[in-house]
C-alpha positions as CSV (number, residue, x, y, z in Angstrom):
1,X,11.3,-5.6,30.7
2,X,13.8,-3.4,32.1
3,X,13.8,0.3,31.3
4,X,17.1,-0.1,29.5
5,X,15.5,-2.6,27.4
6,X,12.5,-0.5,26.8
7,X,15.0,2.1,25.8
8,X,16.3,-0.7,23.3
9,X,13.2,-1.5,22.0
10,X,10.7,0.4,20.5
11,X,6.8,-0.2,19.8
12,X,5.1,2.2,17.9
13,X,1.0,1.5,18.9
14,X,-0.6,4.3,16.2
15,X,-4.5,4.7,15.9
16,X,-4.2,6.0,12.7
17,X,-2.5,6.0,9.2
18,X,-3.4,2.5,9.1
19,X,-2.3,1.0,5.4
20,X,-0.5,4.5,4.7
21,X,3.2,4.2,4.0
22,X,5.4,4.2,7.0
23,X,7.3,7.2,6.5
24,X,4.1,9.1,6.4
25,X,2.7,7.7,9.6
26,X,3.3,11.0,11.8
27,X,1.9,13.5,13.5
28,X,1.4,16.6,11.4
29,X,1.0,19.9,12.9
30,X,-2.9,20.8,13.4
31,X,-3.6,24.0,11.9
32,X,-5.1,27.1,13.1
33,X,-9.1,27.2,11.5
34,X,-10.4,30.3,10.4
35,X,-13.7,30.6,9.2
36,X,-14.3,34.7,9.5
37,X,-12.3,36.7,8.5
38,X,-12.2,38.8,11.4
39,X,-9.8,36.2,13.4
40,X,-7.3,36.4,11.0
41,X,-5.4,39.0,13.3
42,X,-5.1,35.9,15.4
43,X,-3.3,33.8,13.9
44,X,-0.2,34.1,15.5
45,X,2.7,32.1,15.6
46,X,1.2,29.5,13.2
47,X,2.8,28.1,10.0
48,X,-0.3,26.3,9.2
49,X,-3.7,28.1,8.6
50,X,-7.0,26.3,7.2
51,X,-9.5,28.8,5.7
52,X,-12.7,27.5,6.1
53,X,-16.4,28.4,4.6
54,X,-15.3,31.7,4.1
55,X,-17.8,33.8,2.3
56,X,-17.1,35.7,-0.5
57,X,-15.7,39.1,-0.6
58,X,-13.2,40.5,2.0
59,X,-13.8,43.6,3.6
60,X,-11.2,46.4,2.4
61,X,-10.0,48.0,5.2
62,X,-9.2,43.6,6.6
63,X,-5.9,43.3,8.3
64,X,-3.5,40.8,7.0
65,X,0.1,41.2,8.8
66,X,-0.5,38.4,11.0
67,X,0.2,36.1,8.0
68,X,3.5,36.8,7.0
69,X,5.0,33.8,8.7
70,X,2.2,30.9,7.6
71,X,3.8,28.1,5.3
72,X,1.1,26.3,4.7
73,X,-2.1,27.4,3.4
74,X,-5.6,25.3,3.0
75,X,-9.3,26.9,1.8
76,X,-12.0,24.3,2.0
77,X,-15.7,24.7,1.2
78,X,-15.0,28.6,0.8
79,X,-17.3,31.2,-1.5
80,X,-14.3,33.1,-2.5
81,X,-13.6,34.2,-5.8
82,X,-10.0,34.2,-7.3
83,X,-9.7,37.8,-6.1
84,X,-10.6,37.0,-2.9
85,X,-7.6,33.9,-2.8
86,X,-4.9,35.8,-4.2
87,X,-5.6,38.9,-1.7
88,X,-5.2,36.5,1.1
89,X,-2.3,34.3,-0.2
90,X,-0.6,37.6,-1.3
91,X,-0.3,38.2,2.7
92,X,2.1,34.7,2.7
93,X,5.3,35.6,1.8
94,X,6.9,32.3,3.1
95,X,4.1,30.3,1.8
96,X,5.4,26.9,0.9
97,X,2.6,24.5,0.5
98,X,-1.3,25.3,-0.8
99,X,-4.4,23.3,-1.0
100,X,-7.8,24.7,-2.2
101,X,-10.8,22.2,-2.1
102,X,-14.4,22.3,-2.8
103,X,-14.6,26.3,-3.9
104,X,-16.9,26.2,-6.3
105,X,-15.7,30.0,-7.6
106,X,-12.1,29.2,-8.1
107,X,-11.2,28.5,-11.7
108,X,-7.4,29.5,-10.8
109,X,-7.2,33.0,-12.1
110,X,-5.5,33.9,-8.7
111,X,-2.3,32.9,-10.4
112,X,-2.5,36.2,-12.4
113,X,-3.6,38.2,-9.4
114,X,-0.5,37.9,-7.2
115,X,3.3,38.3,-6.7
116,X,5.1,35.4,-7.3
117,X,5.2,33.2,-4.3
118,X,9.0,32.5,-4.7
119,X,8.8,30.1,-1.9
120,X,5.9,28.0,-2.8
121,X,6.8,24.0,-4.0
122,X,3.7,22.4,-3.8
123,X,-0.3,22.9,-4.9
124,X,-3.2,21.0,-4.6
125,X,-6.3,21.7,-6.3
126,X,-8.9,19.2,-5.5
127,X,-13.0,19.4,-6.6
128,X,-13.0,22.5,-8.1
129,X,-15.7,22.9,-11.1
130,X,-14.5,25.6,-12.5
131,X,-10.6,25.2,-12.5
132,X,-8.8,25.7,-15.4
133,X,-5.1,24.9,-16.0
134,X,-5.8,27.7,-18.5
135,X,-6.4,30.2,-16.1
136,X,-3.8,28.7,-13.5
137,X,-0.7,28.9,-16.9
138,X,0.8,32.2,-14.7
139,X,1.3,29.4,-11.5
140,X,3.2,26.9,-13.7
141,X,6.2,29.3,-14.0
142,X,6.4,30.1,-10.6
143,X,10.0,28.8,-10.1
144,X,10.3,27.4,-7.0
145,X,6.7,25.2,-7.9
146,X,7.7,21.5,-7.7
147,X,4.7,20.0,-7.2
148,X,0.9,20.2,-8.4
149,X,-1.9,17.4,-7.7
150,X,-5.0,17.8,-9.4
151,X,-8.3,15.7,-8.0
152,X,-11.1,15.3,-9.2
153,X,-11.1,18.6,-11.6
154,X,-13.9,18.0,-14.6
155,X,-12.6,20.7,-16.8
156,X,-9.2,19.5,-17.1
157,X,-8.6,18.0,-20.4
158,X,-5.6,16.2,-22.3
159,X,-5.3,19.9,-23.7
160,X,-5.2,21.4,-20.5
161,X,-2.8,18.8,-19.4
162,X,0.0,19.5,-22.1
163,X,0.3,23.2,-20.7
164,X,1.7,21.4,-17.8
165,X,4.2,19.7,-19.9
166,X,5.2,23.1,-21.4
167,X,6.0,25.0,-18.9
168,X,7.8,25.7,-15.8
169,X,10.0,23.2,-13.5
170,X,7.7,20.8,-12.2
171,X,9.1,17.7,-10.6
172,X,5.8,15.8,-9.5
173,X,2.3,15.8,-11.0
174,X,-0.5,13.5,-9.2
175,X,-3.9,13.2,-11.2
176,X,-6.7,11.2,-10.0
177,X,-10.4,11.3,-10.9
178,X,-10.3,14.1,-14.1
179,X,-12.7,12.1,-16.0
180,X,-11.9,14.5,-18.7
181,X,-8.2,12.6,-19.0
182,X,-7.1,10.3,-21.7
183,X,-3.9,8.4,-22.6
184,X,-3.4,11.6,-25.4
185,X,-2.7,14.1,-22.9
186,X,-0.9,11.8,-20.1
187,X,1.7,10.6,-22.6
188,X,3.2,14.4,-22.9
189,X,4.0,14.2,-19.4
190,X,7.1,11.7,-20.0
191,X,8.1,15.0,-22.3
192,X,9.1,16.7,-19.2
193,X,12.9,16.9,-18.6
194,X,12.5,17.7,-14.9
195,X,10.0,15.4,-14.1
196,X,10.8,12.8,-11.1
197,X,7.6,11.4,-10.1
198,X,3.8,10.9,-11.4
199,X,0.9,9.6,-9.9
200,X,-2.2,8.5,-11.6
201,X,-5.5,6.8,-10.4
202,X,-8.3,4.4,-11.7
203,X,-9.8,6.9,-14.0
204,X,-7.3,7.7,-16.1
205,X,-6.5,4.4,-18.6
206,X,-3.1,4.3,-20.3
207,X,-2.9,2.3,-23.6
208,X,0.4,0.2,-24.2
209,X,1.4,2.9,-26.9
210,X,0.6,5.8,-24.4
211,X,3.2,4.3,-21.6
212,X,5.8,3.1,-23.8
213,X,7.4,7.0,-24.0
214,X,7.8,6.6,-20.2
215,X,11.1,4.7,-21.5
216,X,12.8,7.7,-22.5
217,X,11.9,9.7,-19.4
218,X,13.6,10.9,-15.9
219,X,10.9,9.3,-13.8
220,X,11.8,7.6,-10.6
221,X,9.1,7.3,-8.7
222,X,5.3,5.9,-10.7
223,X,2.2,5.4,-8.7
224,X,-0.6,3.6,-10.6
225,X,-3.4,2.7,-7.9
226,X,-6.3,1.3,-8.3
227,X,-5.4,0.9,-12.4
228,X,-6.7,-2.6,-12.8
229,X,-5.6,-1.7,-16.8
230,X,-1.9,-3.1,-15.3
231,X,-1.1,-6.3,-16.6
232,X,2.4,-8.4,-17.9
233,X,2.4,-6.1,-21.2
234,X,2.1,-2.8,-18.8
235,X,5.2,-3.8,-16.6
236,X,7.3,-5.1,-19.3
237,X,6.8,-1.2,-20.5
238,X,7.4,0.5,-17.4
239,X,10.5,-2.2,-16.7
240,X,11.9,-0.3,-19.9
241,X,12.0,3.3,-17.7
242,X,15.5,2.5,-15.8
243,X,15.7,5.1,-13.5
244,X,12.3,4.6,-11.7
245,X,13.4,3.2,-7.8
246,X,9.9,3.3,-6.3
247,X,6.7,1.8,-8.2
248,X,3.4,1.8,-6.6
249,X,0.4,-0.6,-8.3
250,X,-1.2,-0.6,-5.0
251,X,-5.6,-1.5,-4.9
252,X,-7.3,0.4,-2.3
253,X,-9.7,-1.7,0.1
254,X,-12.5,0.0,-0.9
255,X,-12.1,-0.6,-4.6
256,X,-11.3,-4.4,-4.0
257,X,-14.3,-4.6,-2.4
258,X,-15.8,-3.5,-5.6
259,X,-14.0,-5.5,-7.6
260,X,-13.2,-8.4,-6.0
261,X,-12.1,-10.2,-9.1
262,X,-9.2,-8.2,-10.3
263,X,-6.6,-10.0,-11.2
264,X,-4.2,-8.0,-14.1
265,X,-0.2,-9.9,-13.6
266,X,1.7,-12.6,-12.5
267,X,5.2,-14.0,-11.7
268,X,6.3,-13.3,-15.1
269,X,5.2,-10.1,-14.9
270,X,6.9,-9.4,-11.8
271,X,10.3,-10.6,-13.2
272,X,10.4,-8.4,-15.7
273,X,10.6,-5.7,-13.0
274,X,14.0,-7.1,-12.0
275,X,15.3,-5.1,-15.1
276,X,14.9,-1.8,-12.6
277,X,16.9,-1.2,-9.2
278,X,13.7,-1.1,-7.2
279,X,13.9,0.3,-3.7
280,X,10.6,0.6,-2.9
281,X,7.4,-1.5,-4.1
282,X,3.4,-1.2,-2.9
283,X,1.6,-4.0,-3.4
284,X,-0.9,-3.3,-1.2
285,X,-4.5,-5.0,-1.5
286,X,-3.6,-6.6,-5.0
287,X,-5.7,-9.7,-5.4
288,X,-2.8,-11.1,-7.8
289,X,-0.5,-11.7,-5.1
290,X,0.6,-15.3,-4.0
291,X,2.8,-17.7,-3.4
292,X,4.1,-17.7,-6.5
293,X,4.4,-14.0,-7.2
294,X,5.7,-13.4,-4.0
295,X,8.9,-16.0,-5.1
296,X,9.1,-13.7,-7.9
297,X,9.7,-10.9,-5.6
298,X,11.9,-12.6,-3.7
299,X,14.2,-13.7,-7.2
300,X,14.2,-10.9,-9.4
301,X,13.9,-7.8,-6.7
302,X,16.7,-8.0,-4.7
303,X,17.6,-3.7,-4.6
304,X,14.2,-3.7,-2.3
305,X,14.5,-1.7,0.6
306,X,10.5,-1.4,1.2
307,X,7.9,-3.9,0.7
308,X,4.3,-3.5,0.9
309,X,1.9,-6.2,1.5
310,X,-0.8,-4.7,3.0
311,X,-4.5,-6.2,2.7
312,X,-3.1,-9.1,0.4
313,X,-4.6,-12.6,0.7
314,X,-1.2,-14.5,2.2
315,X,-2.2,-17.8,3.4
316,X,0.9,-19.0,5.2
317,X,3.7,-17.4,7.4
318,X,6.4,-19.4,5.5
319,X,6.0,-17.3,2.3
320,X,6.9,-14.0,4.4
321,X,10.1,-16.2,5.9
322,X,11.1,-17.6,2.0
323,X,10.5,-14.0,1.1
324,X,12.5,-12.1,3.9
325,X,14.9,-14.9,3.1
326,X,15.3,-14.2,-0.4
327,X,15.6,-10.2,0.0
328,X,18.0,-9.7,3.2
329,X,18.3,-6.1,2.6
330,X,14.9,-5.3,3.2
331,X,14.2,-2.4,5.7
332,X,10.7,-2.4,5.9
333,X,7.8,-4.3,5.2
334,X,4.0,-3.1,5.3
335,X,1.7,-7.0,6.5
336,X,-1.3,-4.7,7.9
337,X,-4.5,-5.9,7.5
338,X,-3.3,-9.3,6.3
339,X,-6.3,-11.4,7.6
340,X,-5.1,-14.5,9.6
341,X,-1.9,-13.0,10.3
342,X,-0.8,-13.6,14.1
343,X,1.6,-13.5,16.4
344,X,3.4,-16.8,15.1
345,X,5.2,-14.6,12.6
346,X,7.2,-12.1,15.3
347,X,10.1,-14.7,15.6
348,X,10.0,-15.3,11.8
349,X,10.4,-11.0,11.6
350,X,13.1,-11.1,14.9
351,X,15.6,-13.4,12.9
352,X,16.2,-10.5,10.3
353,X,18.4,-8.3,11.3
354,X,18.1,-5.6,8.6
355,X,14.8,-4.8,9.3
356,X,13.9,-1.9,10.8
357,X,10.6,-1.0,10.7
358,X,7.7,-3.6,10.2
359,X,3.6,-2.3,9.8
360,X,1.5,-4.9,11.3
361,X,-1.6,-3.0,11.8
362,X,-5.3,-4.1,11.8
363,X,-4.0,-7.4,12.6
364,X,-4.3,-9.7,16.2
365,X,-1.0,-8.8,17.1
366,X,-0.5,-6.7,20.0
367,X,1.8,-4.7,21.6
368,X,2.5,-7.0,24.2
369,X,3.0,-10.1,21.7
370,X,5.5,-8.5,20.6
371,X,7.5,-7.6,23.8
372,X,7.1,-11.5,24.3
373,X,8.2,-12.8,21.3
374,X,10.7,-10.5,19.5
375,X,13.2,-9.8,22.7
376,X,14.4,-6.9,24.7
377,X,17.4,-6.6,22.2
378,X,15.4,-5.7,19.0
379,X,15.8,-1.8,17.9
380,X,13.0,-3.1,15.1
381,X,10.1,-0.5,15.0
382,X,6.6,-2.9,15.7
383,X,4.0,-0.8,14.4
384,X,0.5,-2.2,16.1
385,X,-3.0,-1.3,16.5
386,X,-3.7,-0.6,20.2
């Protein structure tokens, strides 16, 4: 291949990400690690610091300037109190994006204990003990907030949860593994006028009467993984919420493994979806996935942009063909981890022009199958596991 051609066509061999969504497949910026207190000083230059097993207590006299431009802010396994988080995040005046993990003396009182971060759009609080939406109410009316993911919080109630709904301008809340979660407390979050997305894990188990209020909400993008609660009755309900464009009911690999049975809807099921404009659907890993759900796809789906197929059991190339056939306006399309799957299905992928980007990872294909078989002319991005 000539090095015009190469310029023409594009392989993308990445070690990692593999089964994430495509559009999240890059290389992120490695933060700056600080784990005493007396390096802060150095951190120069960096938007992206990682506080690390810090202990608690800051010394008074401890020199915070060189933190005014840092965006991006992580503790993880830190002693710090509140106090101690809210001296260091009130430092980060451009602060946009926060993460606090396994402090067990956070319970999120450093909402109270600092200047409104007017800059700040997105929070993640993740195996905290002692957090408290409670003690976090101040953060909730920070105004440029957009985001907050909670994980694996046990204090967090359905109580605690409808302070969420009450207050402030949040367009995405993601909850997995708050044990202390029913269907009571998620159904207030369809109250929220400004609401765009939610993501919810295994844990937390809607009833039929708990989804139905997603009808009258503004969500557009619903992630339900690993909720093996979603059957024909749960999609005929979310089918009622018109404006979602991106639905996720993708299975992890891990919890397939534990489950291997799991089996929750079919093609009717599936159809019922076609009353949405769908642009994006994750499939990934789901055991109910077949021939005859993937014809579903291909009938009542035809808004799709992105497909993923990730991990499912797809016994012959022709069903990816009938289905690229049936949706031509599909961009992408994750097949990674689809045992069996080999190079036989790069011509198949080469005759559809609208595709631009196709996730074949943690299959046999290679990089050099595909110079071979999809030609020199193809702009198509061939994601492949070196």
């Amino acid at each position: 291949m000539n090095a015009s051609a190469l310029r023409r066509f594009v392989v993308l061999a990445i070690l990692a990400c593999v089964g994430a969504p495509i559009s999240s497949c890059k290389e992120d910026g490695e933060p700056i690690v600080v784990e005493d207190v007396a390096n802060i000083p150095d951190v120069i230059d960096s938007g992206f610091v990682l506080f690390k097993k810090l202990p608690s207590g800051l010394p008074t006299d401890l020199s915070l300037d060189s933190l005014s431009e840092v965006e991006t802010v992580w503790f993880e396994t830190c002693e710090l109190d509140d106090a101690g988080v809210a001296v260091l995040l009130s430092a980060c005046p451009m602060l946009k994006e926060l993460r606090v993990e396994h402090c067990s003396e956070v319970c999120g009182a450093f909402a109270a204990s600092m200047p409104e971060p007017t800059k700040l759009k997105s929070i993640e609080l993740s195996r905290l003990s002692l957090f408290r939406i409670e003690s976090f109410r101040p953060g909730l009316g920070w105004k440029a907030l957009e985001r907050i993911a909670i994980h694996s919080c046990s204090k967090i109630d359905d109580n605690e949860l409808s302070l969420i709904a009450k207050h402030g301008a949040v367009q995405s809340v993601a909850l997995s593994e708050c044990t202390g979660l029913s269907s009571t407390g998620v159904q207030e979050l369809w109250l929220m006028r400004t609401l765009k997305e939610v993501r919810l894990d295994a844990n937390i188990r809607l009833s039929i009467k708990a989804l139905a209020g997603i009808a009258e909400s503004n969500i557009e993008v619903l992630a339900l993984t690993n909720c093996d609660w979603v059957d024909n009755k749960a999609l005929f309900v979310v089918a009622s919420a018109t404006k979602i464009i991106d639905l996720e009911l993708a299975y992890g690999f891990s919890y397939v493994e534990r489950n291997p049975s799991t089996m929750c809807f079919n093609a009717e099921g599936i159809s019922a979806l076609g009353a949405l404009k769908l642009q994006r659907l994750d499939l990934s890993y789901r055991p109910d996935i077949n021939e005859t759900t993937m014809r579903a796809i291909g009938k009542h789906l035809p808004t799709l942009k992105c497909l993923r197929l990730d991990g499912c059991k797809i016994e012959h190339a022709r069903s990816i063909k009938a289905l690229l056939d049936a949706l031509d306006g599909v961009e992408e399309i994750g097949l990674s981890n689809i045992e069996g799957l080999d190079k036989t299905i790069l011509p198949v992928l080469g005759q559809h022009s609208a595709l631009k980007t196709v996730d074949v990872r943690g299959t046999s294909i290679t990089e050099s199958d595909v110079e071979d078989l999809i030609g020199s002319e193809s702009t198509m991005e061939i994601l492949v596991t070196k």
